[in-house]
Z-matrix of the N, CA and C atoms (Angstrom, degrees):
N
C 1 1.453
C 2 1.518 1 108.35
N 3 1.365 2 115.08 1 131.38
C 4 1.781 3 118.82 2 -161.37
C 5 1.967 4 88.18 3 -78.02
N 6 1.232 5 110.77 4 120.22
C 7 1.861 6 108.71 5 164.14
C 8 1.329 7 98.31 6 -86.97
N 9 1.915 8 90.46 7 141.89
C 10 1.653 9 94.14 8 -173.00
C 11 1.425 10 113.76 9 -59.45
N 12 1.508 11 106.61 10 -165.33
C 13 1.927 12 109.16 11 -169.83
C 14 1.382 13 88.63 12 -146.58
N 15 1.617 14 94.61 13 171.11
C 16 1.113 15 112.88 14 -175.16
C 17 1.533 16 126.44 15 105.07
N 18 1.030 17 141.25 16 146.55
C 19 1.597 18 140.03 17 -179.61
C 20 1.617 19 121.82 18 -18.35
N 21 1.574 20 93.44 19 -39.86
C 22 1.486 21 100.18 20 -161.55
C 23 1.894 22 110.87 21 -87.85
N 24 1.366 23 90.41 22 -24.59
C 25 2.015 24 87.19 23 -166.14
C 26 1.925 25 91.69 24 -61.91
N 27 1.182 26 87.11 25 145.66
C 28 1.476 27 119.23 26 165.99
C 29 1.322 28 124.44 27 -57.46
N 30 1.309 29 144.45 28 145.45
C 31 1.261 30 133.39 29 160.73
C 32 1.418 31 111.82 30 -89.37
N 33 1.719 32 122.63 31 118.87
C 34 1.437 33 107.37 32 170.01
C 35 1.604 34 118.94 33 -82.18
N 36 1.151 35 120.25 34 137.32
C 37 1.685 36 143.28 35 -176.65
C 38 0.972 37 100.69 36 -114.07
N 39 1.779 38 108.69 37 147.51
C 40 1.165 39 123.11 38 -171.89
C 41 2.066 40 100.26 39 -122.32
N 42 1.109 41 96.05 40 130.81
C 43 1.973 42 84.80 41 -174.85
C 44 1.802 43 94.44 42 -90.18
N 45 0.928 44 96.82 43 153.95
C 46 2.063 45 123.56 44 -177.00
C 47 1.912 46 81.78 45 -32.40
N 48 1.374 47 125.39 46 -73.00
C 49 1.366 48 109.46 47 -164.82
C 50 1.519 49 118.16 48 -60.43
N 51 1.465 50 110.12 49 -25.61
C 52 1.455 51 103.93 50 178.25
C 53 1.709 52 117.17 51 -72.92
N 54 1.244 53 101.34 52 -44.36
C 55 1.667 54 103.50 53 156.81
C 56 1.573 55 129.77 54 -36.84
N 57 1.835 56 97.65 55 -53.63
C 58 1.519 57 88.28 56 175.65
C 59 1.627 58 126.13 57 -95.08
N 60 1.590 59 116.78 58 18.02
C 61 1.327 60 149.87 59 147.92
C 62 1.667 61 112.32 60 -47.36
N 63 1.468 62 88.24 61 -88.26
C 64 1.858 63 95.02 62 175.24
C 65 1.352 64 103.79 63 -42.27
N 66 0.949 65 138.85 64 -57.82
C 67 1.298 66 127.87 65 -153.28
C 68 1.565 67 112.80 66 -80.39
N 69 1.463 68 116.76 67 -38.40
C 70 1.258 69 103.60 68 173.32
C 71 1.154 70 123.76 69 -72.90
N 72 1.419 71 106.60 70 -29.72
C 73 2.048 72 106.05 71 172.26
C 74 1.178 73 121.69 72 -85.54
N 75 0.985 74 128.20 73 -17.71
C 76 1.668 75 132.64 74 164.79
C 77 1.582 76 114.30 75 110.01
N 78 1.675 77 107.34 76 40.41
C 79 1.433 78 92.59 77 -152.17
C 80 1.584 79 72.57 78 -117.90
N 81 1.680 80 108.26 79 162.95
C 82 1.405 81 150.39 80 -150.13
C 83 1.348 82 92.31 81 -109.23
N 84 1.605 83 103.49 82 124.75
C 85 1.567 84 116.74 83 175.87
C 86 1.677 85 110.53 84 -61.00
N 87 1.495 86 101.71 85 -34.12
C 88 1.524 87 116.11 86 -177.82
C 89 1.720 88 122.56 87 -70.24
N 90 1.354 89 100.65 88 -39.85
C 91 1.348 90 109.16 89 148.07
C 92 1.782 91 139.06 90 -50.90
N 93 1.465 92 93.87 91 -38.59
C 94 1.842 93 114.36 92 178.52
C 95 1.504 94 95.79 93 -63.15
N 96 1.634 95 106.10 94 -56.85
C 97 1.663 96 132.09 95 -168.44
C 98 2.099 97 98.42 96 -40.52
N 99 1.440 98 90.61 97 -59.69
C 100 2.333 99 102.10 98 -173.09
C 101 0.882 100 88.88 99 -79.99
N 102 1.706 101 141.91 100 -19.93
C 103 2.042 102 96.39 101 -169.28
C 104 1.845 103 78.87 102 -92.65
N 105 1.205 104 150.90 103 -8.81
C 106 1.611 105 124.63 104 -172.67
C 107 1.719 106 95.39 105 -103.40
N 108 1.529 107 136.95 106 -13.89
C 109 1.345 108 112.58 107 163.98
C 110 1.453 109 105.73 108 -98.20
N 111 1.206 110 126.93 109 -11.18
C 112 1.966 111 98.76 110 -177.75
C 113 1.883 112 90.61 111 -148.49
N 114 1.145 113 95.73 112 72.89
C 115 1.606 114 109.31 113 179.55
C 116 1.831 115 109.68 114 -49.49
N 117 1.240 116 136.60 115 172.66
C 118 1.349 117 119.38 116 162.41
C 119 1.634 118 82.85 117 -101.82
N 120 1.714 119 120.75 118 -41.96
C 121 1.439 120 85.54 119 -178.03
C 122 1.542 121 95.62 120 -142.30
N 123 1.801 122 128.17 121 175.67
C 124 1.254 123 115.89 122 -172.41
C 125 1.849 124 79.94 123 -148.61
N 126 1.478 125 101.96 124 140.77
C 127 1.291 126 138.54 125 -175.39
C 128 1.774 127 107.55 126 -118.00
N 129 1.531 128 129.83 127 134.36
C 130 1.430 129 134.28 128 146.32
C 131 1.674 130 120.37 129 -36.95
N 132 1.224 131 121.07 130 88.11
C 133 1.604 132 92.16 131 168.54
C 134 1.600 133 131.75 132 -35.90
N 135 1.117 134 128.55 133 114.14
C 136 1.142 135 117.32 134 168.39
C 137 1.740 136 134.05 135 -29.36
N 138 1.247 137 103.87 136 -57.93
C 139 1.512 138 140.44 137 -161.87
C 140 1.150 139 114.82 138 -66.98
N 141 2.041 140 107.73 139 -30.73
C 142 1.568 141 130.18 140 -164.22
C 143 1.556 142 89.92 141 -146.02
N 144 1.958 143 117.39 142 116.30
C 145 1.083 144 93.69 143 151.59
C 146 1.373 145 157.07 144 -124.41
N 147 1.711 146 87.59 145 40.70
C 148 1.588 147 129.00 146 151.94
C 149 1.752 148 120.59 147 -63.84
N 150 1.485 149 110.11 148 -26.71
C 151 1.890 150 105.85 149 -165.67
C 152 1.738 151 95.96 150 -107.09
N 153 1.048 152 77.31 151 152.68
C 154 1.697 153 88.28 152 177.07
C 155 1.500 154 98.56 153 -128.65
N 156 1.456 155 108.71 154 139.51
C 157 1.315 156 142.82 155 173.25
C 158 1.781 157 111.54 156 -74.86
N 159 1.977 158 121.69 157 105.95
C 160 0.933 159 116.89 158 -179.11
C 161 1.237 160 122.13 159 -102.26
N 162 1.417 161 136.55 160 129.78
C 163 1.749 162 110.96 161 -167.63
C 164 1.549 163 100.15 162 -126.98
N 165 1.438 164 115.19 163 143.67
C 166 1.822 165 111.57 164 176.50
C 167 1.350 166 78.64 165 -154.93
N 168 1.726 167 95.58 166 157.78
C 169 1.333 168 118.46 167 -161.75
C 170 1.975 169 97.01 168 -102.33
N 171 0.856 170 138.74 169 114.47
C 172 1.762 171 139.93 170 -147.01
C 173 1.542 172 77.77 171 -117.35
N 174 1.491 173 104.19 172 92.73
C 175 1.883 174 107.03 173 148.05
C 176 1.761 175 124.12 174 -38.40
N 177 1.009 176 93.39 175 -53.77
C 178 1.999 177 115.57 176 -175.96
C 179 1.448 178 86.49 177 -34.42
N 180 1.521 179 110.53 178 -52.77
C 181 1.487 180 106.06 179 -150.28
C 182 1.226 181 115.68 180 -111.39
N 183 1.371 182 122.80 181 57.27
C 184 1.555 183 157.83 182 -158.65
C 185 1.386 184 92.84 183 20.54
N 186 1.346 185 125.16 184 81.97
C 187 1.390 186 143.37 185 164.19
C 188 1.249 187 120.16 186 38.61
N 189 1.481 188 117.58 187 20.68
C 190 1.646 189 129.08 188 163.75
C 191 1.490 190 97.74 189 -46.57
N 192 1.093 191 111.88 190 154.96
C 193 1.549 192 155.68 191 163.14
C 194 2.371 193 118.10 192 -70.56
N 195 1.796 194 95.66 193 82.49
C 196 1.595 195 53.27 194 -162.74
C 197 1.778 196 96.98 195 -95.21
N 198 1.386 197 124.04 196 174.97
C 199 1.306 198 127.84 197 177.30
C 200 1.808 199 107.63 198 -111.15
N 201 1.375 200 81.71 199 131.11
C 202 1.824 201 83.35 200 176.66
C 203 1.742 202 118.63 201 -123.19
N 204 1.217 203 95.71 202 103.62
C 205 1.946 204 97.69 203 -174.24
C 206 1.874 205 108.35 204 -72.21
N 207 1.370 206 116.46 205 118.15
C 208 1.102 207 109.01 206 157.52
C 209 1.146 208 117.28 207 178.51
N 210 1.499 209 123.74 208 153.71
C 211 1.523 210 137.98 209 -170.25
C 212 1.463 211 109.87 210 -122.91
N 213 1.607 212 97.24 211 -179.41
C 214 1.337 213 104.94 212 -175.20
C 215 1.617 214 127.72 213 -82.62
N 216 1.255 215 123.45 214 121.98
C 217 1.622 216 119.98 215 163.25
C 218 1.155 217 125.56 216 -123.73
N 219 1.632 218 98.65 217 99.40
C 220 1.316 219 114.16 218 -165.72
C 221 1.589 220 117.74 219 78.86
N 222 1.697 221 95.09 220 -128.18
C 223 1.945 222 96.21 221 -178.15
C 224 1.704 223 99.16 222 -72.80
N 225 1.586 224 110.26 223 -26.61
C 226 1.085 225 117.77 224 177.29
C 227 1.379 226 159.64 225 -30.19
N 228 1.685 227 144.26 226 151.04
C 229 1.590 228 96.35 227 159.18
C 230 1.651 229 86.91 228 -125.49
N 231 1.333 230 129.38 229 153.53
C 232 1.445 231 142.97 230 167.57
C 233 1.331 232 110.84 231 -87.24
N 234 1.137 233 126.28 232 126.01
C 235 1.649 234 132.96 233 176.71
C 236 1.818 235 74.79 234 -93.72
N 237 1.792 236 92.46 235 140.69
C 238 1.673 237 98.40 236 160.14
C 239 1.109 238 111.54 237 -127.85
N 240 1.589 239 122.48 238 9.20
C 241 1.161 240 127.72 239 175.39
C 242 1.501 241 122.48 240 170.06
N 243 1.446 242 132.61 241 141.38
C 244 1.597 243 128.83 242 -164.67
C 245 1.541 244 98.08 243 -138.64
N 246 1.107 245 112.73 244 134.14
C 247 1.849 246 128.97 245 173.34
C 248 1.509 247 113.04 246 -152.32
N 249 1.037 248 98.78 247 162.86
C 250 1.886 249 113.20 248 170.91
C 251 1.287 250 110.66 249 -85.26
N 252 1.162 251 140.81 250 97.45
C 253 1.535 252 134.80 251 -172.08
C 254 1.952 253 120.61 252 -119.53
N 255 1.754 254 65.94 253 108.55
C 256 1.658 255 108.93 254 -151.10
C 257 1.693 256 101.68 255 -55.78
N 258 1.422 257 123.56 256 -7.19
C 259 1.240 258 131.02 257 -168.61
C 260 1.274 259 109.35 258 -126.78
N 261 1.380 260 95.47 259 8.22
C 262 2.101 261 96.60 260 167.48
C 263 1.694 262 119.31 261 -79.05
N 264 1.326 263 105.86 262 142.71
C 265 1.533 264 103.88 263 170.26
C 266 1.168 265 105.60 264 -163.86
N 267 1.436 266 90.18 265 129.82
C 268 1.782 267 148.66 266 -173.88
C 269 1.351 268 94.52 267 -51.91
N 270 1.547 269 114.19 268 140.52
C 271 1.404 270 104.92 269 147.58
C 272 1.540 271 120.64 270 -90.52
């Protein structure tokens, strides 16, 4: 998926747990990348209320639900964490 250009796009970061997240669950940086620029839907984290909750429905991955935790650092955005969240629903 082309990330936009120009001054303004963000760099997405991954923090030490989100790194060792993707990798143990099998989830796709490129996937992390579309559910935080074109979410189907985005929720307040509760817990943080700096992170926002990203959710897209990932065909590839027989139409699981994945969730993407992350806020801003700086020009930045921080992933703090990525899962399949088996109790999400789409409108």
């Amino acid at each position: 998926m082309p990330r936009p250009s120009g001054p303004a796009a963000p760099a997405i970061r991954l923090s030490a747990h989100a790194e060792v997240t993707l990798r143990e669950r099998g989830l796709s940086l490129e996937w992390v990348e579309r559910t935080i620029l074109a979410p189907d839907m985005t929720a307040p984290d509760p817990a943080d209320p700096a992170a926002t909750r990203s959710f897209r429905r990932i065909e590839a991955a027989g139409a699981r639900v994945l969730r993407v935790v992350h806020r801003p650092s700086g020009p930045d955005i921080l992933v703090i964490t990525a899962f399949f969240d088996r109790g999400a629903r789409l409108p």
